[in-house]
C-alpha positions in Angstrom: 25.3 14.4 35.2 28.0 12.5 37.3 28.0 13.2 41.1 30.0 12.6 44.3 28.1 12.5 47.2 30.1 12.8 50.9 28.9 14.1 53.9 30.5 13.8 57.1 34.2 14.1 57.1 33.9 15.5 61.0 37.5 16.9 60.4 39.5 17.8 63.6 42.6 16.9 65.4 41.0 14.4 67.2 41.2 10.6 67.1 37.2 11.0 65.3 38.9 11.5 62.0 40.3 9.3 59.4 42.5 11.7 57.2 43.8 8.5 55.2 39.7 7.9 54.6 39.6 11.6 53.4 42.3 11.4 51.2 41.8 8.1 49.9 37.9 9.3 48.8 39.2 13.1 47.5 42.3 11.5 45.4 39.7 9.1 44.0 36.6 12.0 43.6 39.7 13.6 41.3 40.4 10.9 39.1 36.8 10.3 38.1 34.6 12.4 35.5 32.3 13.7 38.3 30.7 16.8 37.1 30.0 18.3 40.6 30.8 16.9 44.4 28.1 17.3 46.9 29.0 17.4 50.9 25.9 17.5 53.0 27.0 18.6 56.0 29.3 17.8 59.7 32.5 19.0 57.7 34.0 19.8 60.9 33.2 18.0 64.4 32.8 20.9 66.6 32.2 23.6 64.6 35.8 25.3 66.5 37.9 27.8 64.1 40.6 25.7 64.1 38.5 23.0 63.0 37.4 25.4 60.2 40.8 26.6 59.3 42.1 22.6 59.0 39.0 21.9 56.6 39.4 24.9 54.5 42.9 23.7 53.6 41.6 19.5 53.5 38.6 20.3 51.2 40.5 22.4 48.2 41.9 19.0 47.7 38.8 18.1 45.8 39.3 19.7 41.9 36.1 19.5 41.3 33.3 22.0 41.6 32.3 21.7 45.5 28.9 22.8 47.1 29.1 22.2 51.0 26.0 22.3 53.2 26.0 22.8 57.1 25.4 19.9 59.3 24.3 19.8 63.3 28.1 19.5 64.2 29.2 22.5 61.8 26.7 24.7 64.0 28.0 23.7 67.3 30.2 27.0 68.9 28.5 29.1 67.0 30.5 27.7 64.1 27.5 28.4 61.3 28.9 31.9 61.7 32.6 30.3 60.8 31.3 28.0 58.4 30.4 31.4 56.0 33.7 32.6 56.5 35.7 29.5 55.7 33.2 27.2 54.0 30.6 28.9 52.0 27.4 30.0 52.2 24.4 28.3 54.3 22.0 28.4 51.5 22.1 28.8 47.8 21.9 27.6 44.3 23.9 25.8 41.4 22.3 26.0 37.9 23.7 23.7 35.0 22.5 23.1 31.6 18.8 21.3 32.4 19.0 21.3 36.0 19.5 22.9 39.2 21.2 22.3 42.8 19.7 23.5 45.7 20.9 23.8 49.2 19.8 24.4 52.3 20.5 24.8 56.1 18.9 22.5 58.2 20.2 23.0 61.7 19.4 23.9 64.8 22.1 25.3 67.1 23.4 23.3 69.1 21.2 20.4 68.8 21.5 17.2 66.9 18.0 17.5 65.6 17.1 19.5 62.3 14.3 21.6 60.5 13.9 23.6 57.7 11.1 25.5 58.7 9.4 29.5 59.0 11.4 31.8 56.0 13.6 28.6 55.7 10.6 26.9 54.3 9.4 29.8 52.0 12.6 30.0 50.8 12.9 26.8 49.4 9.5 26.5 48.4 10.0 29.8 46.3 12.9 28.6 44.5 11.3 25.5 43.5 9.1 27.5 41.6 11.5 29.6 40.5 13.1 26.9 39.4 10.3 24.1 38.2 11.3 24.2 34.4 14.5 22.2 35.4 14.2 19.0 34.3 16.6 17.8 36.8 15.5 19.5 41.0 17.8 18.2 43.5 17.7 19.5 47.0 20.4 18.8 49.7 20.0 19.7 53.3 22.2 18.0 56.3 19.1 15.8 58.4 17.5 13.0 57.0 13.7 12.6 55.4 12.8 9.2 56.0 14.1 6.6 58.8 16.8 5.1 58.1 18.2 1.3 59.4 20.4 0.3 61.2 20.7 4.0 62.9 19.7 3.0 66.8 17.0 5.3 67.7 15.5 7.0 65.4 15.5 10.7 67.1 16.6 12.9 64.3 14.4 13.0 61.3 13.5 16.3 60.3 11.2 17.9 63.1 8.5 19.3 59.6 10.3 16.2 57.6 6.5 15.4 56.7 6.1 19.3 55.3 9.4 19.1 53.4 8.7 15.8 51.7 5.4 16.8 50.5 6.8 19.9 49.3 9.3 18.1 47.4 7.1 15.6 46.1 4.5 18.3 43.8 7.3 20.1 42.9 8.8 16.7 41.1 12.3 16.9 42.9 14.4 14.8 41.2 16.8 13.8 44.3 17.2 14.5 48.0 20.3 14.5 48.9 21.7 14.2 53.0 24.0 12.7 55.7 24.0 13.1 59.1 23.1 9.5 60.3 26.5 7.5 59.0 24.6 5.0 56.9 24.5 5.0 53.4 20.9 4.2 51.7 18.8 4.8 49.1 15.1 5.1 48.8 12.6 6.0 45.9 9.4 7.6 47.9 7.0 7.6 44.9 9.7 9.4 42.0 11.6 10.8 44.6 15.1 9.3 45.2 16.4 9.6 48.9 20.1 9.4 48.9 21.5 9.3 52.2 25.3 9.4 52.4 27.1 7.4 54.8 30.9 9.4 56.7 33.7 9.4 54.4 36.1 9.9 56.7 34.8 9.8 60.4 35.3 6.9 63.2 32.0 6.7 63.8 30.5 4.6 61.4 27.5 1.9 62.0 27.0 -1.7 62.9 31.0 -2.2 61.9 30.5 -0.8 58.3 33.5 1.4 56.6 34.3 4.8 55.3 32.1 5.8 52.3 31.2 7.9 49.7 27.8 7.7 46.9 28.0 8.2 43.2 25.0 9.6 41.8 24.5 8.9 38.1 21.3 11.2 36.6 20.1 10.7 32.7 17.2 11.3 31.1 16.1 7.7 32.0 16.4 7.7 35.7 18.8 8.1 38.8 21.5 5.4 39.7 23.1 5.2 42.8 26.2 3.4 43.9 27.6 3.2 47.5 31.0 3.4 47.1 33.4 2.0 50.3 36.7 2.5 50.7 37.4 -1.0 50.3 36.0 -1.1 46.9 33.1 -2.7 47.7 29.7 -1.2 45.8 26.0 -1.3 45.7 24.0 0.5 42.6 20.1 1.3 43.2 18.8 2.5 39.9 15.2 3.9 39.9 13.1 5.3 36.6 10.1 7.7 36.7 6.7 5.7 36.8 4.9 6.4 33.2 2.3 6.8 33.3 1.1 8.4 36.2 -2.5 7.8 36.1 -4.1 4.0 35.6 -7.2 2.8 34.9 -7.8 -0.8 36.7 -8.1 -3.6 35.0 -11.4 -6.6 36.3 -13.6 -6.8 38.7 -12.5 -5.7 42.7 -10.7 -7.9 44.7 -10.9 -5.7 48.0 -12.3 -3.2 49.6 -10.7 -1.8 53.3 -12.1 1.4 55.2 -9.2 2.2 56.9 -9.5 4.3 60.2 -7.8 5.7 63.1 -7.7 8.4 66.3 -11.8 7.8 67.2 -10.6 8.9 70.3 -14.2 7.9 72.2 -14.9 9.6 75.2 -17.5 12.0 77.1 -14.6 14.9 76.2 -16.3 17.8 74.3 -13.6 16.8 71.8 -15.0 13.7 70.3 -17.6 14.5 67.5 -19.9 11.7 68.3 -22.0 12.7 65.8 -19.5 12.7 63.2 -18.0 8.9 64.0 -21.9 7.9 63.9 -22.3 9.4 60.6 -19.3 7.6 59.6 -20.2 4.1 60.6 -23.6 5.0 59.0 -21.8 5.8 55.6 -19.3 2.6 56.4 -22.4 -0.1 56.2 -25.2 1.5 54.1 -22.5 2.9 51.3 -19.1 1.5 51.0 -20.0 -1.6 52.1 -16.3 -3.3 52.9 -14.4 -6.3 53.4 -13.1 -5.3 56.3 -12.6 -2.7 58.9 -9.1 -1.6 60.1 -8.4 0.6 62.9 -5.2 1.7 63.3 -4.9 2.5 66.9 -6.6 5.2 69.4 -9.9 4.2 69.6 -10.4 5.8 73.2 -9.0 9.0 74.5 -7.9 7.4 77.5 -7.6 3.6 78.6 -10.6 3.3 81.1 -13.5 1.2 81.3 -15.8 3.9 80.9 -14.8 4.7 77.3 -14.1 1.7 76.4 -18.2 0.6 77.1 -18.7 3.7 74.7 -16.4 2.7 72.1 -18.0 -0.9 71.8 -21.4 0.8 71.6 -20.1 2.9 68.2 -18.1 -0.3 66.9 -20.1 -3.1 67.3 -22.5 -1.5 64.9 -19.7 -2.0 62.0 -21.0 -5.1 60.1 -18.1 -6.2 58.5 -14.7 -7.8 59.9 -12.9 -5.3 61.9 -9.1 -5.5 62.8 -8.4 -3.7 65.5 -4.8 -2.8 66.8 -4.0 -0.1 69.8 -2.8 3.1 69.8 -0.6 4.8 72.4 -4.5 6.7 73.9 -5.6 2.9 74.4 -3.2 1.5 76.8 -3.0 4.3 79.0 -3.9 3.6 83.1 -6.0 -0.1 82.7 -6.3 0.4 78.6 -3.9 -2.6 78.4 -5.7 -5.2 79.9 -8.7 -3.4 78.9 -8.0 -3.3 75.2 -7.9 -7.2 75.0 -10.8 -7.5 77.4 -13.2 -5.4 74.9 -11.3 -5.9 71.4 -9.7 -9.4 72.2 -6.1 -10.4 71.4 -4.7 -8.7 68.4 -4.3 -11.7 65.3 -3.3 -12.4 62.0 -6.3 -12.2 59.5 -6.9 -14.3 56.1 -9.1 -13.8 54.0 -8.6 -15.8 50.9 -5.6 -14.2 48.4 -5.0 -11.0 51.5 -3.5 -11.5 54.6 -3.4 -8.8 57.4 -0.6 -8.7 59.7 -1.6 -6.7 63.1 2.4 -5.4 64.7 2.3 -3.5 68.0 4.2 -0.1 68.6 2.2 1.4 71.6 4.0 1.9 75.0 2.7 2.9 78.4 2.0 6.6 78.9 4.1 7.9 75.8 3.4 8.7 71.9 6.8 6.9 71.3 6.2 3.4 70.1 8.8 0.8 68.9 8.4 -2.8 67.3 11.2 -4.2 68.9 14.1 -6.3 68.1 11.7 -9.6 69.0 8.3 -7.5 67.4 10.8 -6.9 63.7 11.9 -10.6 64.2 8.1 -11.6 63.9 7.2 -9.1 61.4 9.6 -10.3 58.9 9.0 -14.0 59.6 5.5 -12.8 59.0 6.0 -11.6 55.8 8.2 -14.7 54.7 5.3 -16.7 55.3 3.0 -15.4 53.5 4.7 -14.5 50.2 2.1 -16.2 48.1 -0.6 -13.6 49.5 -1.5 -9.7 49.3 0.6 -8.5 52.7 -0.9 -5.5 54.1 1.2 -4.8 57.9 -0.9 -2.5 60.2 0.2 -0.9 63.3 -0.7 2.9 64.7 2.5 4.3 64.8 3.8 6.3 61.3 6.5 4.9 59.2 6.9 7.8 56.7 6.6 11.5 58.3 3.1 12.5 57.5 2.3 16.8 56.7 1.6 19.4 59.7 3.1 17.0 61.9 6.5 17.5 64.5 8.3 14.3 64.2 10.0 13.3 67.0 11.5 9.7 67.2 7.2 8.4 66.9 8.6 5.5 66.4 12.1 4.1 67.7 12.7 1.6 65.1 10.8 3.0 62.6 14.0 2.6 60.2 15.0 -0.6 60.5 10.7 -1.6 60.6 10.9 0.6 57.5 13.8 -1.5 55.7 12.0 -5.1 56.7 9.2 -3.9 54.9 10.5 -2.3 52.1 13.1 -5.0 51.7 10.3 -7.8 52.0 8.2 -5.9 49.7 5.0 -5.9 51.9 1.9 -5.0 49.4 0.5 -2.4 51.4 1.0 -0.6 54.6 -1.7 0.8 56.8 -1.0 3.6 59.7 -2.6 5.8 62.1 -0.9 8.2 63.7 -0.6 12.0 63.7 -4.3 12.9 63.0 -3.4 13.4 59.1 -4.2 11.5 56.2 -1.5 10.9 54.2 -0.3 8.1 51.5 3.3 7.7 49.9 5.1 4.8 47.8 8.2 3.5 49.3 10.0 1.3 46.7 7.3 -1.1 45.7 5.1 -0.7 49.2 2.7 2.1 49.8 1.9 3.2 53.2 -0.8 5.0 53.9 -1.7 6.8 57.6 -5.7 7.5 58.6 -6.6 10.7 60.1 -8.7 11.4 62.9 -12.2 9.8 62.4 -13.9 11.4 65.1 -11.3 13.6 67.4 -11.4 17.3 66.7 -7.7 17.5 67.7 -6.2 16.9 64.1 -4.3 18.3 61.6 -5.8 17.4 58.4 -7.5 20.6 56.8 -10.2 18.0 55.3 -11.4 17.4 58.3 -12.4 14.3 60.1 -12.2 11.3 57.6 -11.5 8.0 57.2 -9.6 6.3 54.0 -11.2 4.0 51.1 -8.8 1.5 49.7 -9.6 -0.7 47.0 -7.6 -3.5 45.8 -7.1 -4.7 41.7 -5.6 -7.4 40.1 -2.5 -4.5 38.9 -3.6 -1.9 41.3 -4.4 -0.2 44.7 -6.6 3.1 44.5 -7.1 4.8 48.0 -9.5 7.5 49.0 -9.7 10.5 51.5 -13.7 10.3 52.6 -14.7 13.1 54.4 -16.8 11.6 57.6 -19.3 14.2 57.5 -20.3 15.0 54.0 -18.7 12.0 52.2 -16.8 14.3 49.6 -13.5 12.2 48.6 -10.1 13.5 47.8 -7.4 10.6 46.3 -4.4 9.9 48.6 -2.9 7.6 45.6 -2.8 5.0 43.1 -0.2 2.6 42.6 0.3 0.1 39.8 0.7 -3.7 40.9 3.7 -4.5 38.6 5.3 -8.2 37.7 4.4 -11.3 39.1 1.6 -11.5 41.9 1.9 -15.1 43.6 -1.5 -14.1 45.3 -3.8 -15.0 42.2 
């Protein structure tokens, strides 16, 4: 299965579109073998009827079969009503021999931001069970799953991007296919490729890249992806299923982490004191760890009262805590308080592991950002320390976690994402949203803590904290439950090639 991928050609009469970009991409879509062209949304720049009328006629240039999928810029003017009369319809599906297409709209009127939410949701949940014999599931909506780099501020992520990407992931989508942002990239989040188009033929592309357009290659062995720019430049991305999909580990442990987060200590009738003392009970007497990470939000509100509390409960741990703040701590005197209490956030070794603390909380807002200085250090950081197990905490969530609205968390969460990915970090430990949740992106996972002790949360388990243990080709993590101790598995991951840290 050969496929083009574009997505925003923003046509109009307008200096915004390149219509020798267009062209250029179409004539070269035609003299190709591609079995199906994809357009994931903004075909026109302001949804007008003109707009519409000039696309209709600039889009049958493509002799190929062509699905076409609303984007934010399609629904402005009421155009989504336009885009059925001249385009196609908002939502639907393509079947071919062992697979199946299908799209879906993900806009909201007259807003840049998307969601595929309420009866858009069921919708597409039903028809990947109507659909789950395919062999090959691709979806394609407009918005984005994951942050992307180089982007600015990150602001339009899928609002339920956490919901969708869970839903896609146990119904083993093949490929996710969208736009919207004017980057090109590719992801694999556990077998899941993200493909992220970049604007075939609008002005405003990124960071002084070009006009683009992906080719999508899907066989039994894999997905390949190549960026294709108008000046002939190309990068592929080729990703293969992970067999098998359950390991057993191999020697002794290397490490054990309890990994937790949102404590939220205070004398609010909202923090289950009970429960976090039951947890730190279980902590020492049971699991028995290396070390103690808490990612962020370990008072409800940054004064000096809490703070006393909090040291009461957490000076009771017995092993090495690391300790980094959330956007709760450093609210009123919580900044200065933090460090008086918790001291100065540092790097931790600890023989072959090294723990790299990077702060995203900001006063008086849930939005964090690293930084242009804070990604600088973060990927000197990682250089450094190539020879040893990298885990990178911070509180703020990289990958959209379930039940969660996601809102720009995190500024810079793309390009933090990409240093990261791109420096292949071991492990990557979160903690906000008050959900636990644990993905794979390309070779690092990243997994987010729930609320330990806050009854505020969103994680139908409860309150809980994570167990992650550490193997010579592997990393196991747990769900424990803070009141009864039942477990649930977030994930296993296998450790592959060379590890410089043994």
């Amino acid at each position: 299965m050969l496929i083009a991928h574009i997505s925003d050609t923003h046509i109009t009469n307008e200096v915004a579109f390149k219509s020798y970009a267009f062209d250029l991409i179409a004539n070269e879509i035609n003299t190709r073998p591609f079995d199906l062209v994809i357009h994931t949304g903004d075909v026109t720049n302001n949804g007008l009827r003109e707009e519409y009328e000039h696309a209709s006629y600039l889009i049958r240039k493509i002799e190929k079969p062509l699905i076409v999928v609303p984007g934010n810029h399609d629904a402005r003017n009421v155009g989504y009503e336009l885009f059925e009369r001249y385009i196609g319809p908002l939502f639907g599906v393509h079947e071919f021999e062992d697979g199946v297409v299908i799209w879906v709209d993900s806009t909201i009127p007259d807003l840049s931001d998307g969601r595929i939410g309420g009866y858009k949701y069921k919708w597409l949940k039903a028809k990947l069970e109507e659909y789950s014999h395919k062999r090959i599931k691709i979806v394609a909506a407009h918005h984005h799953l994951v942050p992307l780099p180089d982007t600015g501020r990150e602001r339009n992520v899928l609002f339920n991007a956490g919901d969708i990407l869970d839903l896609l992931l146990s119904h083993e989508v093949t490929l996710y296919m969208c736009g919207h942002k004017h980057v090109p990239n590719v992801y694999r989040v556990e077998d899941l490729v993200v493909d992220n188009a970049g604007c075939t033929s609008c002005r405003k592309t990124r960071k002084g890249d070009v006009n683009s357009y992906n080719i999508v290659k899907i066989t039994k062995d894999g997905v390949k992806v190549t960026i294709r720019r108008v000046t002939g430049e190309e990068q592929e991305k080729e990703h293969r299923p992970i067999k098998p999909k359950i390991f057993i580990p191999k020697g002794k442990r290397l490490l054990r982490i309890v990994q937790v987060a949102e404590s939220n200590v205070s004398d609010r009738r909202y923090f289950r004191k009970k429960v976090l003392e039951n947890a730190i009970k279980a902590i020492n007497e049971r699991y028995k760890p290396d070390i103690v990470i808490h990612c962020g939000d370990v008072v409800e509100k940054g004064i000096e009262r809490f703070y006393e509390m909090a040291m009461e409960f957490y000076e009771k741990v017995k092993a090495e805590k690391l300790i980094v703040p959330g956007h709760n701590d450093i609210t009123y005197l919580g900044y200065d308080l933090f460090k008086e209490y918790f001291g100065e956030t540092e790097v931790i070794e600890k023989g072959d592991f090294v723990f790299i603390p990077i702060l995203s909380a900001q006063y008086e807002t849930q939005i964090g950002v690293v930084g242009r200085i804070g990604q600088k250090i973060l990927k000197g950081l990682l250089e450094d320390f190539r020879e040893k197990f990298r885990v990178v905490v911070m509180h703020h969530n990289l990958v959209p976690v379930p039940r969660a609205r996601e809102l720009g968390y995190l500024e810079d969460a793309g390009n933090v994402l990409k240093i990261i990915t791109d420096q292949e970090a071991e492990l990557t430990l979160t903690g906000h949203g008050g959900n636990a949740h644990a993905v794979k992106v390309e070779k690092t996972p990243i997994i987010n803590a729930g609320s330990i002790s806050w009854e505020l949360h969103r994680d139908p388990f409860g309150n809980s904290f994570n167990l992650i243990d550490v193997y010579k080709d592997m990393v196991i993590a747990f769900e424990v439950q803070a009141t009864w101790g039942s477990r649930k598995l977030l994930g296993m991951w296998k450790i592959k090639g060379e590890v410089p840290w043994l």
